[in-house]
C-alpha positions in Angstrom: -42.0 -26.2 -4.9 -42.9 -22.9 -6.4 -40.6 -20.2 -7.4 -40.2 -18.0 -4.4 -39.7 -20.9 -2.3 -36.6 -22.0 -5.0 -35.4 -18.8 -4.8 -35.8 -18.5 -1.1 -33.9 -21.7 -0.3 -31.2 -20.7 -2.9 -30.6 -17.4 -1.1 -30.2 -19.3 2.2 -28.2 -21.8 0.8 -25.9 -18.9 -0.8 -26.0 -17.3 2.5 -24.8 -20.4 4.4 -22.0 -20.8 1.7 -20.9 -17.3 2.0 -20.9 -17.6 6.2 -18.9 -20.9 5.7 -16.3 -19.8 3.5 -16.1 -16.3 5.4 -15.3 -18.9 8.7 -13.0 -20.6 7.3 -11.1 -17.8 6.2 -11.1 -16.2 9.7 -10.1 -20.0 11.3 -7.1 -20.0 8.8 -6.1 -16.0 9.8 -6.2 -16.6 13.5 -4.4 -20.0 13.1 -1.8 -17.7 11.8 -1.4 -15.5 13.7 -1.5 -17.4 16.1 1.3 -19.4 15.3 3.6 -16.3 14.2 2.5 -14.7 17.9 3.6 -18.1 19.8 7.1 -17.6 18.1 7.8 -14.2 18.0 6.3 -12.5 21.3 9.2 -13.5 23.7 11.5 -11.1 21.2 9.5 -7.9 20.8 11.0 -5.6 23.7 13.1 -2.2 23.2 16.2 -3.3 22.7 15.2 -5.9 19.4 13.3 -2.0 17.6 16.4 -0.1 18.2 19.1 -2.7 17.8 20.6 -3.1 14.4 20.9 -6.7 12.5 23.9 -9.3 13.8 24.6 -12.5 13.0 23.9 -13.4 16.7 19.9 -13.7 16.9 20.1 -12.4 20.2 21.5 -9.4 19.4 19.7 -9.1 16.4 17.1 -6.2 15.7 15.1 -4.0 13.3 16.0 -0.7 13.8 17.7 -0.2 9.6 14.6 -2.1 8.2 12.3 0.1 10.5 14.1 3.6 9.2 14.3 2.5 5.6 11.1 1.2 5.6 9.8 4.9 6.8 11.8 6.4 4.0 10.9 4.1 1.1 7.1 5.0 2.1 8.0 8.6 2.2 9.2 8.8 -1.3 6.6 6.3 -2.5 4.0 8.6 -1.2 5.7 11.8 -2.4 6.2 10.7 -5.8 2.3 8.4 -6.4 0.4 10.7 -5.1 0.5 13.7 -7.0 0.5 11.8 -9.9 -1.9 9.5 -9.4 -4.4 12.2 -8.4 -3.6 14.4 -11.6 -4.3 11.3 -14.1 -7.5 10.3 -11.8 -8.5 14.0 -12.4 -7.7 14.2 -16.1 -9.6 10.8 -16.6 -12.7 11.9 -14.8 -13.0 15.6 -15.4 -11.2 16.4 -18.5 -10.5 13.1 -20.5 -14.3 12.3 -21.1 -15.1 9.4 -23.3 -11.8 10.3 -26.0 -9.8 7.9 -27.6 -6.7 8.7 -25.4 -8.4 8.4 -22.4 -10.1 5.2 -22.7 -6.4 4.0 -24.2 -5.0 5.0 -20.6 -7.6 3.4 -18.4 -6.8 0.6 -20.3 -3.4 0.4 -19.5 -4.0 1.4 -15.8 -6.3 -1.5 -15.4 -3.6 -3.8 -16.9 -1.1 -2.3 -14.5 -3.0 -3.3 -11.8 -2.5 -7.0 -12.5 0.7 -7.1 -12.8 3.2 -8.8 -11.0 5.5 -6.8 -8.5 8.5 -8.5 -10.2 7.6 -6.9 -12.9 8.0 -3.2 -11.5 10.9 -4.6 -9.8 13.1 -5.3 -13.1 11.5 -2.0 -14.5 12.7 -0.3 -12.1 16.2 -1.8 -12.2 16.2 -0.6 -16.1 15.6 2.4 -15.3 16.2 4.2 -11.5 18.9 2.1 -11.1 20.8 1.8 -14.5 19.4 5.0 -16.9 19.0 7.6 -14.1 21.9 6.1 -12.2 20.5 6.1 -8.5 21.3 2.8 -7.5 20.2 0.6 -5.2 19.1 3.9 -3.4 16.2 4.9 -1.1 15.5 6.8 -4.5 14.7 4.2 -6.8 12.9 1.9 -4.4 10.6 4.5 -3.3 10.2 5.4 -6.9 9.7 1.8 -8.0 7.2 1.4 -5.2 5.2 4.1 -6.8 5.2 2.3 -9.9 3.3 -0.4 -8.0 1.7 1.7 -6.0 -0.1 4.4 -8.7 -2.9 2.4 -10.2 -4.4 1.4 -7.2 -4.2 5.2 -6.2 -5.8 6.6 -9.6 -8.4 3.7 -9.6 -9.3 4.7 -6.0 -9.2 8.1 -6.7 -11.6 8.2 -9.8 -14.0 6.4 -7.5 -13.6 9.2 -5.1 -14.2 11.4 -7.3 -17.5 10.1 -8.6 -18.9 10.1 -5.0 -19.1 14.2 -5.6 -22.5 14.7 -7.0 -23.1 16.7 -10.2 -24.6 19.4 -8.5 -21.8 20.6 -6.6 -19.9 21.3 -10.0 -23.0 22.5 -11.5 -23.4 25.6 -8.2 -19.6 26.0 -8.7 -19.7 27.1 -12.5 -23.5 29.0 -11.8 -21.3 31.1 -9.4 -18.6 32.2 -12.6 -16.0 30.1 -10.8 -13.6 27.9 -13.7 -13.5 24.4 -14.3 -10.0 24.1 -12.8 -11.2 26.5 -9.3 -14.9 23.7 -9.3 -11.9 21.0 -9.0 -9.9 22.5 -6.7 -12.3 24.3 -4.4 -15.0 22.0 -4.3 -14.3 18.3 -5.9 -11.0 17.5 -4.4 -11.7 18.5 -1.0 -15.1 16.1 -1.0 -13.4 13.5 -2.3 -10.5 13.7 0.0 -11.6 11.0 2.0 -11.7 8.7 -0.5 -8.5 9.6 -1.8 -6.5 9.7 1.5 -7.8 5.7 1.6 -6.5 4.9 -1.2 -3.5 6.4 -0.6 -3.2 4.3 2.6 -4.5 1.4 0.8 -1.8 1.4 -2.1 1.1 2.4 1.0 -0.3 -0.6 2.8 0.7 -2.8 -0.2 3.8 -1.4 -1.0 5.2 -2.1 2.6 4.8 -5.4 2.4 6.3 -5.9 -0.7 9.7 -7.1 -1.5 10.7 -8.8 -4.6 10.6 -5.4 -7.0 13.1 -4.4 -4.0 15.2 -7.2 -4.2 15.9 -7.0 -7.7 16.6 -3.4 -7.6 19.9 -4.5 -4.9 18.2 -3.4 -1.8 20.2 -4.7 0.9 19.4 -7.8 3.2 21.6 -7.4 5.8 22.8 -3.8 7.1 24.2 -2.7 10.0 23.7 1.3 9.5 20.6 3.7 9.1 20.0 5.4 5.9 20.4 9.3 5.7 19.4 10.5 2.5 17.4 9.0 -0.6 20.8 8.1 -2.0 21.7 5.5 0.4 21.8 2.1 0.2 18.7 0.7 2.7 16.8 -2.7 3.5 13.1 -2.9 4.5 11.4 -5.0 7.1 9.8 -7.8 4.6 13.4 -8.0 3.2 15.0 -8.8 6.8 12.3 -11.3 7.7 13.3 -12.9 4.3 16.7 -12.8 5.6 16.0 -14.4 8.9 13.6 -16.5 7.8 16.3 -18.0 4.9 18.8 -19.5 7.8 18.3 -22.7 9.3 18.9 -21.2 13.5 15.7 -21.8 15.1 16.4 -18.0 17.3 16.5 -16.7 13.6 13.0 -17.5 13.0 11.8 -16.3 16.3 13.0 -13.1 15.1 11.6 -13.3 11.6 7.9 -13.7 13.4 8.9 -10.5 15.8 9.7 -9.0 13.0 6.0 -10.2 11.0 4.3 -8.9 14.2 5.8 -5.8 13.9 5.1 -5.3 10.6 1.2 -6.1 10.8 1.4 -3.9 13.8 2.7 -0.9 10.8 -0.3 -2.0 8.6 -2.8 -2.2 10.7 -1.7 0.9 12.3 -2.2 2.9 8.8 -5.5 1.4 8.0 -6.9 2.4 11.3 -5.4 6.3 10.5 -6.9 6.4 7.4 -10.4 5.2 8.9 -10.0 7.9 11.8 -8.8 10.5 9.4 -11.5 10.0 7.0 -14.3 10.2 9.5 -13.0 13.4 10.9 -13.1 15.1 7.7 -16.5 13.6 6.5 -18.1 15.3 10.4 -15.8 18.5 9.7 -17.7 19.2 6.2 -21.1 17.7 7.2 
């Protein structure tokens, strides 16, 4: 056999690996869903999104996970996305190859491997006991942010790289400053790519909840929060609830409750797709 045919067959043989594995991984994702569907479709009506939690499963509902779910995200948003866009534009436009740069890209790429525990007992150090907000909407959103800014500057930087040279290079031939170039003609290219990664890094935070737990968010609560200083739960934190007790009605309502929250994440992924396509025809 000569050496293009070796190759050939081990690029079909790669192929047919990579086709397996990617069918197996679809069987397994259906078979799930599947399964979570089958138990939880008979509870999703009206009445189980606006209900609040009981210790009757019938009565039992979403409606506190739902709102402090919303909220967390708000102040997760609020608080990783200015800052993660500022250190993704110090990194890449000002930072160069420096000593203190390449010493904070390599803690942001540590960061991003770290377990969400982690940012949970950080953030128990510190929102909750130094700052003194409690188990609040505060410090989970703000713990969430922790989690949530790496993958935002890493996605951002990328972003940001997409813009080609030239458009800076037009920008300063016109007399405009570095700081006007970012501002008038980077960011709003690599918007886009910035607003997925934004949706991308909210997408994980909502399903997380251990960093949540061990701040004291709240698994059972029968009240809506009203400010970032109130106590709140999160849907992934009621599922864990439901699913924990041994009533089979409980854990048709934890699989309502999964399918409710896929519904959430595959709802902002499909945003962010639409909203990236609209801006990338409105500047073409």
């Amino acid at each position: 056999m000569t050496a293009g045919a070796r190759r050939l067959a081990g690029d079909r043989l790669l192929q047919t690996l990579s086709i397996l594995v990617l069918a197996l991984s679809l069987v397994a994702l259906m078979t799930l869903l599947y399964d979570v569907w089958s138990d939880g479709w008979q509870r999703l009506d009206w009445r189980f999104l606006t209900s609040n939690p009981s210790r009757r499963a019938a009565a039992a509902g979403i409606y506190p996970a739902l709102v402090g779910s919303f909220y967390v995200l708000l102040v997760t948003a609020a608080l990783s996305l200015p800052l993660g866009i500022g250190a993704a534009v110090y990194l890449e436009e000002y930072g160069g190859g420096g000593r203190w740069a390449r010493l904070i890209e390599i803690n942001i790429a540590n960061l991003a491997g770290v377990p969400s525990i982690i940012y949970g007992l950080l953030g128990l150090s510190v929102f909750v006991r130094v700052f003194g907000w409690g188990p609040s909407v505060l410090a989970g959103g703000a713990t969430l942010a922790l989690l949530a800014l790496p993958v935002v500057i890493l996605s951002t930087r990328e972003a940001l790289r997409t813009v080609p040279m030239s458009a800076r290079e037009g920008s300063y031939a016109l007399g405009a400053t570095q700081w006007q170039t970012i501002w008038h003609q980077v960011l709003p290219s690599a918007f886009p790519g910035i607003l997925t990664g934004l949706i991308l890094a909210m997408s994980r935070a909502i399903g997380e909840t251990a960093p949540l737990i061990t701040i004291g968010a709240l698994a059972y609560i029968d009240f809506t929060p009203t400010s970032v200083m109130s106590p709140f739960t999160v849907l992934p934190i009621q599922v864990y609830n439901w699913v924990s007790r041994p009533q089979a009605a409980f854990a048709e309502n934890a699989a309502a409750g999964i399918i409710v929250l896929l519904v959430l994440l595959l709802t902002l992924n499909s945003v962010a797709v639409v909203l990236r396509d609209r801006i990338q025809k409105a500047r073409a």
